[in-house]
Structures are given as C-alpha cells and as structure tokens.
GUKOL-286230 format. One record per residue: residue in one letter; x, y, z of N, C-alpha, C, CB in turn. Coordinates in steps of 0.2 Angstrom, whole numbers, plus 2048, in hexadecimal, padded with zeros to 3 digits. Glycine has a CB too. Layout:
BEGIN
AXYZXYZXYZXYZ
...
END
This chain:
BEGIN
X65385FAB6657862ABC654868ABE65E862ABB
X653869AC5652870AC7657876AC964D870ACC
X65587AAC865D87FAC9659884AD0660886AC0
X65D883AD565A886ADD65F88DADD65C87FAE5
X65C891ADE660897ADE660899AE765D89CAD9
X66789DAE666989EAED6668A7AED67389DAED
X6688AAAF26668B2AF266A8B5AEE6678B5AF9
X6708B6AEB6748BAAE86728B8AE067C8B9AEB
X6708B2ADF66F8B0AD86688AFAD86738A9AD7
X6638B1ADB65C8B1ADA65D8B9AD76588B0AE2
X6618BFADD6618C5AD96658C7AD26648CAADF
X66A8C3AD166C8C2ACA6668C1AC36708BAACC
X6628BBAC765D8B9AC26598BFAC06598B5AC5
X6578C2AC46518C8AC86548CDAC06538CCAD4
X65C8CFAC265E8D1ABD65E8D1AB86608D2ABD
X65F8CAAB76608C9AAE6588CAAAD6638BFAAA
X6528C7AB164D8C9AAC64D8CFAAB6488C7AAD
X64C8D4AB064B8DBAAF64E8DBAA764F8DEAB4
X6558DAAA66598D9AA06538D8A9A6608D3AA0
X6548D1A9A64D8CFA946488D3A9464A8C9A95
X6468D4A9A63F8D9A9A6408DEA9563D8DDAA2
X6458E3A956468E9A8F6438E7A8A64E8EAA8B
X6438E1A876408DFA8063A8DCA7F6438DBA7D
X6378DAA876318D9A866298DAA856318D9A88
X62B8E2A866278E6A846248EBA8B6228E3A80
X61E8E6A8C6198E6A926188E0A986128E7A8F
X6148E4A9D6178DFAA56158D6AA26118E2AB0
X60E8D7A9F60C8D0A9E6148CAA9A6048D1A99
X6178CCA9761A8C9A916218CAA976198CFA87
X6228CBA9B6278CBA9F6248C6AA46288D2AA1
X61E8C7AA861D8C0AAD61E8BAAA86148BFAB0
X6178B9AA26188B5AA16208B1A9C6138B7AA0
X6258B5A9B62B8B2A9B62E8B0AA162E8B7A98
X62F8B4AA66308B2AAF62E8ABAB162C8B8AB5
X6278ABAAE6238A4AAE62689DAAC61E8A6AA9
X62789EAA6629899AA162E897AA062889AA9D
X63589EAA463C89EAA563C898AAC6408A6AA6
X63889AAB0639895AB863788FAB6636897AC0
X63188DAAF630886AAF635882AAE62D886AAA
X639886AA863F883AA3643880AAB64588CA9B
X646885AAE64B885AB1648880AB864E88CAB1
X64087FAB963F87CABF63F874AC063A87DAC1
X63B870AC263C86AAC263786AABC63B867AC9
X637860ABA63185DAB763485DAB162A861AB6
X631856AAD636853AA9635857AA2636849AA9
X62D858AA262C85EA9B62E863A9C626860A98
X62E868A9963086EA9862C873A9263686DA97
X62586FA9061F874A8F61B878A9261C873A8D
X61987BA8E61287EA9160D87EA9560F87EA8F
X60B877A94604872A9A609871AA05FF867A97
X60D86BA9F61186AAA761586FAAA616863AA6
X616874AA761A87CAAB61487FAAD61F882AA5
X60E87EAAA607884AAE605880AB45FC886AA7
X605876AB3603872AB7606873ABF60686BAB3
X60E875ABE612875AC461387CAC4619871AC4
X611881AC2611888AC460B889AC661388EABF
X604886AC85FE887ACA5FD881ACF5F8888AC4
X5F7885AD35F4880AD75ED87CAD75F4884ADD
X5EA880AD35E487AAD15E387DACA5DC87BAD6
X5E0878AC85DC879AC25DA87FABE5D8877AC2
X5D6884ABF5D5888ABC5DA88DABD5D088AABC
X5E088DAC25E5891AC25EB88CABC5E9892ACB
X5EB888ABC5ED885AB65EC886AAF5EC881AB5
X5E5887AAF5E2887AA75E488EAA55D9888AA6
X5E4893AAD5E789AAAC5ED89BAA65EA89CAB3
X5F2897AAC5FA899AAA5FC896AA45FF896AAF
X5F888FAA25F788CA9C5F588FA955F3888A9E
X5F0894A965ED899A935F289DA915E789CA96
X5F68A1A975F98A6A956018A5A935F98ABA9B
X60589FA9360989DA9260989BA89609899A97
X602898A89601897A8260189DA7E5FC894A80
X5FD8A3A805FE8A8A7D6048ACA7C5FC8AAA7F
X6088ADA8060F8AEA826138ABA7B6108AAA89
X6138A6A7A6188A3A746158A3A7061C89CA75
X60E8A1A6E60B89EA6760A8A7A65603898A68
X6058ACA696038B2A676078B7A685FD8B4A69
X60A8BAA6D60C8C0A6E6128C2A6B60C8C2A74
X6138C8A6B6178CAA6561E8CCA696128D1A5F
X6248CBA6A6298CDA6B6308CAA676288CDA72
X6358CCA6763B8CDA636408C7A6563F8D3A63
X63E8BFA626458BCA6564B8BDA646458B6A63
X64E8C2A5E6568C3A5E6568C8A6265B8C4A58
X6548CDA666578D2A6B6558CDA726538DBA6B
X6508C8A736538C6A796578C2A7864F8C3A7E
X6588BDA736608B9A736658BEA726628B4A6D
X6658C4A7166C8C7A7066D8C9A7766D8CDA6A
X6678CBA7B6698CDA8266B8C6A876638D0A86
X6688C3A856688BCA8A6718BAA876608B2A87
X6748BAA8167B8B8A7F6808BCA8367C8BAA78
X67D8C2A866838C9A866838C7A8E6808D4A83
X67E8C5A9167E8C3A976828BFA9867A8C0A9A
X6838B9A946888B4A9668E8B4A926858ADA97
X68D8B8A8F6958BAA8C6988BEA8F6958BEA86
X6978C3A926998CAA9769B8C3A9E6908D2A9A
X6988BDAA369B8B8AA56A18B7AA26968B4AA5
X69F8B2A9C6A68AEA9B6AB8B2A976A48A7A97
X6AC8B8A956B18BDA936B48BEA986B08C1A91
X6B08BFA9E6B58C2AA36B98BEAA96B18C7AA7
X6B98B7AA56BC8B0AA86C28AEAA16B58A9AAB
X6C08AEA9B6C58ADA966C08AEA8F6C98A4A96
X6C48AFA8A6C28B0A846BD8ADA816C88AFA80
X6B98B0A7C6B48ACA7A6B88ACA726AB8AFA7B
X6BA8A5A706BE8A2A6B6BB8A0A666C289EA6B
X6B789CA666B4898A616AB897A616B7890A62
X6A8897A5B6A3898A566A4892A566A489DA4F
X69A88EA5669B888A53692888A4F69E881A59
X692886A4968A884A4668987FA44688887A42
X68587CA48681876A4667A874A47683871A48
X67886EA4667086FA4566C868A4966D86FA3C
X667868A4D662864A5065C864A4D662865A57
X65B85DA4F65485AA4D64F85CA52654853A4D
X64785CA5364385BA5763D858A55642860A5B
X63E851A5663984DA5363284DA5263A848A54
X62F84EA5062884EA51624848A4E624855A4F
X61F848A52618844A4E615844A48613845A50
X613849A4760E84CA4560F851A3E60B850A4A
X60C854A3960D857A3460D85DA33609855A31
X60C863A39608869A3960D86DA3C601868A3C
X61186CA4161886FA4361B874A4061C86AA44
X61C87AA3E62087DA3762887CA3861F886A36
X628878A3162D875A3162D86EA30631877A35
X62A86DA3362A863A3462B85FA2D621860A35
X63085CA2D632857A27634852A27635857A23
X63284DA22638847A2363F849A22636843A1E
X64384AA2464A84CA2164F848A2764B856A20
X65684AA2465C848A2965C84EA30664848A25
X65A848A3565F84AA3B665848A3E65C84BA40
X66884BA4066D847A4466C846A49673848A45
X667849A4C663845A5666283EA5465A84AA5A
X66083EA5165E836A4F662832A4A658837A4B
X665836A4566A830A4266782EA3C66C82AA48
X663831A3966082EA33658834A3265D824A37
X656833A2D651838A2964B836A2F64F835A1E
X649839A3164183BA3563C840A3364283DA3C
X63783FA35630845A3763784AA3D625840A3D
X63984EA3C639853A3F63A85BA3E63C851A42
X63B85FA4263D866A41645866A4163A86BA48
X64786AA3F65186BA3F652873A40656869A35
X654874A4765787AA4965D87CA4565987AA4F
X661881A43667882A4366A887A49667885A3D
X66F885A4C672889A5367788DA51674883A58
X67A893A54680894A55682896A5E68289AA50
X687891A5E689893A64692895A6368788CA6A
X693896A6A69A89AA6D69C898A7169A8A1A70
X6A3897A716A8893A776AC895A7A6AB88EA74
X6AF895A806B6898A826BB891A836B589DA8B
X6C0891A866C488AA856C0886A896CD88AA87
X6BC889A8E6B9881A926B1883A956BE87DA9A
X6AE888A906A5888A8F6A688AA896A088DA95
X69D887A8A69988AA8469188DA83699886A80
X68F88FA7F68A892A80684896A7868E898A86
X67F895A7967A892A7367989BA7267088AA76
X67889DA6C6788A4A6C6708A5A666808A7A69
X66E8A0A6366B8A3A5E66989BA5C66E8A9A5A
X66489AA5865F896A5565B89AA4F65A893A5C
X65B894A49657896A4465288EA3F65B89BA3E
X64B890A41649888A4164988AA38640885A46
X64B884A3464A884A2C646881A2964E881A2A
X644884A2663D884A2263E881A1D63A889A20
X63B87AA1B63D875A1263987BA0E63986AA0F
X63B878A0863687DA0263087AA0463787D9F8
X62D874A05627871A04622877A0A627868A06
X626878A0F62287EA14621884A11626881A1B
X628888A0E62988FA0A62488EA0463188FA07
X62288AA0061E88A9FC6168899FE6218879F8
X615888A0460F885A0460A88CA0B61187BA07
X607891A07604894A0A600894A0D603896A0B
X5FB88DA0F5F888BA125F8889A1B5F9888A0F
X600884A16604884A1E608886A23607882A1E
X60A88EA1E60B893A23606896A2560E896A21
X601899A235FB89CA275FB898A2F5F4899A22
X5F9890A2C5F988DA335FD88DA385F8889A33
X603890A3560A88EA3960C895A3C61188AA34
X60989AA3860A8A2A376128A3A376068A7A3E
X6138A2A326198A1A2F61B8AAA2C618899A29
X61E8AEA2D61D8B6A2B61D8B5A256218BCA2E
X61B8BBA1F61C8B9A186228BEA146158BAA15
X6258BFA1B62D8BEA186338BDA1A62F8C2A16
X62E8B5A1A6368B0A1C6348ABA156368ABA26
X63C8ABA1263A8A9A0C63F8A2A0C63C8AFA07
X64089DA07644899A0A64B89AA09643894A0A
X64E896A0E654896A10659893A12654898A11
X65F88EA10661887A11664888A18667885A0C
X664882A1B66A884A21670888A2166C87FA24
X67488AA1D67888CA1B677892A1A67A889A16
X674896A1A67289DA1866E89FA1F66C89CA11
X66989AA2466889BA2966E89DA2F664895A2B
X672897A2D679899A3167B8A0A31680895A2D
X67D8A1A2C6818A7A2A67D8ADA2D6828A8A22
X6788ADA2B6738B1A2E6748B3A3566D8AFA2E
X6738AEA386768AFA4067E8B2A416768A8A45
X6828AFA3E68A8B0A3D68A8B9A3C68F8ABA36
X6858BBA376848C2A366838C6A3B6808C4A32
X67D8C2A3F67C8C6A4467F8C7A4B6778C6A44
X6818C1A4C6878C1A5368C8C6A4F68C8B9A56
X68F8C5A4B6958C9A486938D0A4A6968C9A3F
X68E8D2A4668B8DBA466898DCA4E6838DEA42
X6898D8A536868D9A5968D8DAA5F6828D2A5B
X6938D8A5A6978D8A5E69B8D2A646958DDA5F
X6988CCA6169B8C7A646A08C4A646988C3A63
X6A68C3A666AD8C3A636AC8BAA646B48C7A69
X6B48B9A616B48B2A5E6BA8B3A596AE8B0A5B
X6BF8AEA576C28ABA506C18A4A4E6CA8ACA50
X6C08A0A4E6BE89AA4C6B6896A4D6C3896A50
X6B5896A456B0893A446B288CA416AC897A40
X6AA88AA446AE881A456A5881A436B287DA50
X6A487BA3D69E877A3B69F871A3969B879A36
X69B86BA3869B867A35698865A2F69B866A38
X699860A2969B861A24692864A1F6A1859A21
X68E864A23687867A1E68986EA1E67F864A20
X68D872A2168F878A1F697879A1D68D87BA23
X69C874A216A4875A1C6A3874A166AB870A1D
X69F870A136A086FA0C69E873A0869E869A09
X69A878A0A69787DA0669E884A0568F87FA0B
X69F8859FF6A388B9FE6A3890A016A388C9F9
X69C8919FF699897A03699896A08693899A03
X697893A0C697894A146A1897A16694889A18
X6A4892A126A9893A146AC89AA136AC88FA11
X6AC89DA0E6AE8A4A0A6AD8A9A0F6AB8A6A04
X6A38A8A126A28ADA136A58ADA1B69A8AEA12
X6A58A9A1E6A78A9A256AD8ADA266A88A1A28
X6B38ABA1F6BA8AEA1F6B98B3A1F6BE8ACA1B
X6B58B8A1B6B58BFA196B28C1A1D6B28C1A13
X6AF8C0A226AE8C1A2C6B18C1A306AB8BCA2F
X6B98BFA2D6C08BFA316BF8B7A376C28C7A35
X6BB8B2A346BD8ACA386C48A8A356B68A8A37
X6C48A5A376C989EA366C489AA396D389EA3A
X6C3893A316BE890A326C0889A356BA88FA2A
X6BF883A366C287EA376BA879A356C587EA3F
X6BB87AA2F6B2874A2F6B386EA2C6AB878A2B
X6AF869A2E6AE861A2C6AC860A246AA85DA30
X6AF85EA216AD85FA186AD855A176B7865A12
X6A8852A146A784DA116AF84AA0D6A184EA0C
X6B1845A0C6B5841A086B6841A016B283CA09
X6AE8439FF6AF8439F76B384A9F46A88429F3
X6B38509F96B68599F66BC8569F56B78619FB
X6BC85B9EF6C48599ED6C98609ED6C58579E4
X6D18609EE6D48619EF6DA8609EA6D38609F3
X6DE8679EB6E48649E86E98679EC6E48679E0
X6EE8619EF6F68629F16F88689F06FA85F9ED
X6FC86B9F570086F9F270786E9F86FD8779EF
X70D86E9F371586D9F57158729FC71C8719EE
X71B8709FE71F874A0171F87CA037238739FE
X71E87E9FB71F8839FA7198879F67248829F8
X7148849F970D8849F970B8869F270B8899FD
X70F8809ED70C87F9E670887A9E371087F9E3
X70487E9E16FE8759DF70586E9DD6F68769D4
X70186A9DE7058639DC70185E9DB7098619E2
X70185C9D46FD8589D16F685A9D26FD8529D4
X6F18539CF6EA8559CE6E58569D26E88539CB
X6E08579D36DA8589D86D78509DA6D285C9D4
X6D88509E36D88499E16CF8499E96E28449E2
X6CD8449EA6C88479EE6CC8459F66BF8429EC
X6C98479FB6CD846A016CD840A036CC84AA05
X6C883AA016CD834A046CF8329FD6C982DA08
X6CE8349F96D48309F56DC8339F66D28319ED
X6DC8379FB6E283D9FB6E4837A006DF8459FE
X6E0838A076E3831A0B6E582DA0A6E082EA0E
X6E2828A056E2820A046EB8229FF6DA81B9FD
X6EB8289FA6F18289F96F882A9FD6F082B9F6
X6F682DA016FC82DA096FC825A0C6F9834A11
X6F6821A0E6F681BA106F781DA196FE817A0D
X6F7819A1C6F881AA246FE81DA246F8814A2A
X70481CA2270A81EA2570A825A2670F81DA20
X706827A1F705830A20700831A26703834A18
X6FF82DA2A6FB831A2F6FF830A376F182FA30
X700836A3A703837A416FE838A4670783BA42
X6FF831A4C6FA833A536FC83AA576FA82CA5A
X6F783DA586F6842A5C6F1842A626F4846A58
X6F2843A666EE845A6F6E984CA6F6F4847A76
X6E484DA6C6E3853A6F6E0855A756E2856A6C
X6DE850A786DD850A7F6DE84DA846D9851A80
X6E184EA8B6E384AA8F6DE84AA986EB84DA8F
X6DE843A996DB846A9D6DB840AA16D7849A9C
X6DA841AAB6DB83DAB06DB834AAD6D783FAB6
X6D4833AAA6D482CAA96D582BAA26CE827AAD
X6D4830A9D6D582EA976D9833A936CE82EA94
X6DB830A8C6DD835A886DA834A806E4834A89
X6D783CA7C6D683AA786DB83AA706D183CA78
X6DB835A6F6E0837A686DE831A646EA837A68
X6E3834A5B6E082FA586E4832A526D782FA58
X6E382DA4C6EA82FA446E6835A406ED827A3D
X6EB839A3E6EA840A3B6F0840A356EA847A40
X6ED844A2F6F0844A2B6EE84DA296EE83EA26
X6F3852A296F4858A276F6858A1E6FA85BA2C
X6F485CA1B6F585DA146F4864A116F285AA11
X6F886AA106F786DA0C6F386EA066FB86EA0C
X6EE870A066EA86F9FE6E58769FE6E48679FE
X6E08779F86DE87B9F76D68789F26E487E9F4
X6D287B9F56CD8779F06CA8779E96C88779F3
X6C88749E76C78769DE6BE8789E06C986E9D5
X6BB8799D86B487A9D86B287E9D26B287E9DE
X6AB87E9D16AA8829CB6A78879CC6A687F9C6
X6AA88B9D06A88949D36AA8999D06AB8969DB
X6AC8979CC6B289D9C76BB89F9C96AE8A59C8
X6BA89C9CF6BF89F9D36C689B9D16BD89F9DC
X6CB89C9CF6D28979CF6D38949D36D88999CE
X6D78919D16DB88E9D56E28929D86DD8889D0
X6E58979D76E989C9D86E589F9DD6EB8A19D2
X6E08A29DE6DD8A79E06D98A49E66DA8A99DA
X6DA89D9E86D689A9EB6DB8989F36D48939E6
X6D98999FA6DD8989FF6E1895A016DC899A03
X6E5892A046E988CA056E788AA0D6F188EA03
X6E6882A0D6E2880A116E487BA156DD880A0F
X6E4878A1B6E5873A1D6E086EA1C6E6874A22
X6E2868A1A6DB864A196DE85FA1F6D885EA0F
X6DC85FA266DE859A2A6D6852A2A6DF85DA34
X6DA84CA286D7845A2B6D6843A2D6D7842A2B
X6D583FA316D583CA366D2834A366D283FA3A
X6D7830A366D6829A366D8823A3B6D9828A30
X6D2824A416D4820A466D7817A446CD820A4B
X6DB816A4A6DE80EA486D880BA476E280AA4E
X6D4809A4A6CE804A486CA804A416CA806A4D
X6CB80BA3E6C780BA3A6C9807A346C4811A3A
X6C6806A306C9804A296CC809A246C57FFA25
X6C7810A246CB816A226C881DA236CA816A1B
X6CA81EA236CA826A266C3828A2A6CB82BA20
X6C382CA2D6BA82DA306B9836A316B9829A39
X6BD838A326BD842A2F6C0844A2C6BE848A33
X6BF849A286C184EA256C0856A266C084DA20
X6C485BA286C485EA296C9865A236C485BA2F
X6C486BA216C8870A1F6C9877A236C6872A19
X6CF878A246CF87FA276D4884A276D087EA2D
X6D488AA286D9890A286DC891A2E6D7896A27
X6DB88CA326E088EA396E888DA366DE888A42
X6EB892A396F3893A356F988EA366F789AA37
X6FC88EA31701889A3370788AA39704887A2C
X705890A3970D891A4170888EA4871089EA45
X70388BA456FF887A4D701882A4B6F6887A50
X70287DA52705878A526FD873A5070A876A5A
X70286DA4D6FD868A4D6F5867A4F6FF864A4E
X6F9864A586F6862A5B6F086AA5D6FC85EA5F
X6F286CA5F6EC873A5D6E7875A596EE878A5B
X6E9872A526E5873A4F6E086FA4F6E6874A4C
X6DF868A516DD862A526D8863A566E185EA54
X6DA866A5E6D6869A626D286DA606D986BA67
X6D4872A5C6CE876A5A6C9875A566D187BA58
X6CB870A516C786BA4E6C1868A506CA867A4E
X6C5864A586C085FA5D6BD863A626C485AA60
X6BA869A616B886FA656B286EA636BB876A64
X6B186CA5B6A886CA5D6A2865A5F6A486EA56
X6A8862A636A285FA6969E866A6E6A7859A6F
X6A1868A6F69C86DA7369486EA7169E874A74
X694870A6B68E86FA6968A868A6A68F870A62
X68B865A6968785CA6A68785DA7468F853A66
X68C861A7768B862A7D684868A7E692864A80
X68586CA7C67D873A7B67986DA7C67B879A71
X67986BA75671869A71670862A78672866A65
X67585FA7B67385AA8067085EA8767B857A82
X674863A88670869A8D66A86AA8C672871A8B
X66986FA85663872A8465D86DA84664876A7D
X65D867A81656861A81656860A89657858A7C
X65D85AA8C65D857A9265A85BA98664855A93
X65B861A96659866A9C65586BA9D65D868A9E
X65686DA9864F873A9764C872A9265187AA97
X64B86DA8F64486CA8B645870A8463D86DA8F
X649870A8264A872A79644870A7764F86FA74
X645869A7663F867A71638864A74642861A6D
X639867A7A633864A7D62B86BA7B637864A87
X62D86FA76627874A7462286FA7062A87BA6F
X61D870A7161686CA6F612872A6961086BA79
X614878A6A61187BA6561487AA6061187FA65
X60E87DA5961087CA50612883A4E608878A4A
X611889A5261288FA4F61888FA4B612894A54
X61E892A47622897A4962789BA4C620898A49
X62089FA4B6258A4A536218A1A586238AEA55
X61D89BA5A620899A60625895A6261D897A63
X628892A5C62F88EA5D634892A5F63288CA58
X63389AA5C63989EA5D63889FA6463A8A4A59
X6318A1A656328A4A6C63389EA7462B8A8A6C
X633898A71634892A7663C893A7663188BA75
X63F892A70646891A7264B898A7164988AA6B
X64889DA736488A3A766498A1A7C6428A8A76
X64589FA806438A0A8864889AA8963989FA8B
X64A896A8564E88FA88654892A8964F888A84
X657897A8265D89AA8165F89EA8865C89EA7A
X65A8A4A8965B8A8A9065B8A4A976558AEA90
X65889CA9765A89BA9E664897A9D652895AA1
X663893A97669891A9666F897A9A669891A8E
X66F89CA936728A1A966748A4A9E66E8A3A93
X66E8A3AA066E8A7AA76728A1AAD6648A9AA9
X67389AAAB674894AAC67C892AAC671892AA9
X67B894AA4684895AA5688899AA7688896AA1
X6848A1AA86888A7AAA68A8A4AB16838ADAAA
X6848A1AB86848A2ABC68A89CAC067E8A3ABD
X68A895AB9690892AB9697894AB968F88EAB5
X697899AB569E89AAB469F89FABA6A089EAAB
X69A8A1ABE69D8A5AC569E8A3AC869B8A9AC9
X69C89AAC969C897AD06A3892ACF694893AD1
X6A3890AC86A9889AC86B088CAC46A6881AC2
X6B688BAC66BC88EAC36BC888ABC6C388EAC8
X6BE88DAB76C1887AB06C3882AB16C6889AAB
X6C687FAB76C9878AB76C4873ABA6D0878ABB
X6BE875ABA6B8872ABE6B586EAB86B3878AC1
X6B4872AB26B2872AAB6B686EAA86B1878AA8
X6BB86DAA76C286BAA46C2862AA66C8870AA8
X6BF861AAF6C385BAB46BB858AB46C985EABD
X6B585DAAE6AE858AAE6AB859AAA6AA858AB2
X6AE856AA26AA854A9C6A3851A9C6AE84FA98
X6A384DA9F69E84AAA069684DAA26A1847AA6
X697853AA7692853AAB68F858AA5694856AB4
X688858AA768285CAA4682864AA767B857AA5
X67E866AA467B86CAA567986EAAD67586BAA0
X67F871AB067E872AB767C877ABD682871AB9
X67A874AC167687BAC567B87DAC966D87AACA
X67B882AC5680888AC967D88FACE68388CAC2
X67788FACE673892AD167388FAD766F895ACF
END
C-alpha cells in the first residue's frame, strides 16, 4: 500500500525527519534515510533495497546509484538505532497520549524466514510465523497500547550460542564483540529497561507463555511497578489458596487444577461486544501462588490470579494465564486485559503486510538493526498521523482493517 500525503501532512513528515535527522549525524545519512523511509512507505510489493533504488531512479546507472547508496546506508554507516527508535516512539506517543492513555506493554517474538545459512542469527529453531521449527531469524519486539491503538517501540534480533560462539560468523555478519549471548528473556527486559529509563508510561505488561513462565521475567517486570498478565504453559504448578488467602492443599499443575474444578467451575464471560459478533468463552479464576526451587517460600511469594480458559468446543482447557491485576477489578476486565495481546499479532501483521519487515535481503547485523529502524520510524509516523485523522470509535467499529493511510 502507498501512503499519499496531503500538504499539511507532507509538512508533518518534513518534520519528523528533521526530528530523526538529530541522530543522524550528517546530510548524507539523512537523504539516504528520507530515501528508504519513502520506499518503505511507497508503492511496490518489496520493500528492499534493489526494488526501492528500482522505483526511486530513472535508469540504470541512477539505480546502481541509489542501490549503492542505500546498501551502504544499512549494511556500513555508522548511526544509533535506539535514539532514532526512541525519537520515532516519542513522536507517536506525544500523538496517542494526547487522545487517551498509553496502558499496556506487550513482548513477543517473530520469525523471518530465510534460505540460506549466513544471515546473523539464522537457525533452525521455533517460530510462530510459521507454526513449527524453521531456518529462520527471531526478532524480539516491545510494543505499547492505548485502549484502541498500538504501536512497535523497539526490536532485538537473538542470537543462538551456535552464532555467539562462532567467530568466524560473526566477523561475516559483523556481529560487535560485545554482544554476548543472550535468551529472549533477557533481550526483553532489556528493552522494558530502557523504555522504563526513557520514560515511557504504561501499567500492564502482557506476554506470552516463552516469557510468563519464566520467574524472572516475571519478578523483574513487578519490581518495575508493572502488573503482569502473562500466558504460562499447563504443566506450572501452583498452590490454592482460601478465602482468606491461605495456601490449601498441595501443589498441583494448572490443568490438573482445572480437571479438578471440572467445567462447572468455569463461568462464560463476553469480553467483547460487537455490531455482528461477540467474543466470549468459559474461564475459571483461582487464587494461588506459585512454587519453585528459587529459594523463595512459599509465605513470601505473591498471591496471584491463575485465569483458564476452556472454550465449549474444546475437550480441555486451551489458556492459561498468571497475573497481578487486583482483585477489586471485575472479572470480566481482567479477561480483556488478558485478550489485549492480540495487538501484537496485529504490529507484526502491519509491520511484514506493509512495510516490509522482513522483506531485508541483507546478512549484516547492524543492517538488520538499521532496516527495522527505518520500518519502526515510518510505522510510527503512520500511526501518529492516523490517530489525528480517525476518532477511537473508528478503531474500535474496524478490527479488521490493516495498517492505514492516514496521510
């Protein structure tokens, strides 16, 4: 899709780059970003390098030109992807704050599949773009929500040990030599650090379960002052507790927690309503608290909600979910806040379908970083200019629609 700008939102543009420019350094590293920003955001079904120099030039050696300097641009020259994501964020945060709250924190992770062996990062491993172990890269994302947008703030591509250890393959990948490795889980947090110190507001962190299950992930977010709501596997265990929020009986794993309540114990809930549909489905609330071999008690450990969720169709349960959102919120609220991180699966639909996430053809690095830099700042500049043009009930009355030109 192409995004056609009007006069008032051409000068908008004009501005934000100026904005980015601050970090650019020098004029060249500024065209050629201006460059590569109007690829992303122009027509043409790629969104690399060759087919953005192809349709920004008129013949051939003005191609080879732009082609040349484009590659340079992402694979060689040296500039700071987190100060332009932190400007490109504050752009469209300073937008959608000044329409409603930015609430919810969400991290999760994409695939971009590749061919070939030499990509840094490239593995056989699990994606969930695919649904099964592939050759590919895996981004870790955090993005930011208000009750009816969202918006991609930061990216960290993860490196297996078989890369971290192999300096060969970083040479070729010019991988820096101090980046050391690092699980997704630790990539996350990293970013959570640094929106935190940057001053990005938010109370609800929302993941799914390759980081709820992790303790850490969970601890540290709290001691951040989040309330977490994240998806945790079946087999964590848990232990009950009364009324009077006193353990009760023994540790038992959460569907066996289920299968011991049975359906009776689960109540339908709606948490969204809408002109031709509604969505709901059976939930089961439980007070509990988790066990583990961390040193930590059981006394000393939080008291939590573990919500279930066992649609009619299914034969047993199909989420799990642990969280600190508080018990004076109603049910159904929390449920929603829960089911908030579809928006992410909406980004990451955005970011490929429309501006070519994974459409980078280079093996660098820092040219990964610096492609999904330039995707992040048009994103950005995309939503900002949406949220001036459509009121929240526009967003609300069209789930459906993709990534829109609002310019």
């Amino acid at each position: 899709m192409a995004y056609e700008f009007e006069a008032a939102a051409q000068l908008r543009l004009d501005g934000y780059f100026a904005r980015i420019g601050q970090h650019l350094k020098d004029r060249r590293k500024r065209e050629s970003f201006a460059m590569y920003a109007f690829g992303i955001l122009g027509d043409g079904e790629r969104k690399s390098a060759e087919p953005i120099a192809a349709r920004l030039a008129g013949d051939e050696k003005g191609v080879q030109h732009a082609h040349d300097k484009l590659l340079h641009f992402l694979a060689r020259s040296e500039w700071d992807d987190r100060s332009v994501r932190l400007e490109a964020a504050r752009y469209a945060l300073e937008a959608l704050s000044a329409r409603e709250p930015i609430t919810t924190w969400i991290i999760d992770e994409t695939g971009f599949l590749k061919q070939g062996t030499h990509s840094a990062g490239v593995h056989r491993q699990y994606t969930g773009s695919a649904g099964k172990i592939a050759n590919c890269q895996v981004g870790v994302c955090l993005a930011v929500a208000t009750a009816t947008e969202h918006i991609p703030l930061d990216f960290e591509l993860y490196l297996p040990r078989a890369w971290i250890d192999d300096p060969e393959r970083r040479a070729e990948t010019r991988i820096p030599e101090q980046i050391g490795f690092k699980t997704k889980i630790e990539l996350a947090l990293d970013m959570i650090r640094r929106a935190r110190g940057a001053g990005v507001p938010g109370e609800v962190m929302l993941a799914d379960s390759v980081y709820g299950n992790s303790a850490e992930f969970r601890n540290e977010v709290r001691q951040m002052g989040f309330d977490f709501g994240v998806q945790v596997e079946s087999n964590i265990h848990v232990v009950r507790l009364d009324s009077r929020g006193r353990p009760s009986g023994y540790a038992l794993s959460a569907l066996q927690l289920a299968q011991w309540r049975g359906r009776e114990g689960f109540r339908r809930f709606t948490w969204r309503e809408a002109s031709k549909s509604e969505l709901s489905s059976h939930f089961l609330f439980q007070r509990v608290k988790t066990t583990g071999n961390d040193g930590v008690t059981l006394n000393e450990r939080e008291p939590l909600w573990l919500v279930i969720e066992w649609p009619t169709s299914e034969p047993k349960p199909t989420k799990y979910w642990l969280t600190t959102l508080p018990t004076r919120m109603s049910k159904k609220k929390i449920i929603r806040h829960l089911k908030e991180r579809w928006r992410i699966e909406r980004v990451f639909e955005d970011l490929k379908g429309e501006l070519g996430l994974d459409h980078f053809e280079g093996r660098s690095f820092p040219g990964w970083h610096h492609h999904v830099s330039v995707v992040l700042c048009c994103y950005a500049y995309v939503v900002a200019e949406r949220v001036r043009t459509f009121p929240p009930s526009w967003r609300r009355s069209s789930p459906g629609r993709p990534l829109s030109a609002a310019a």
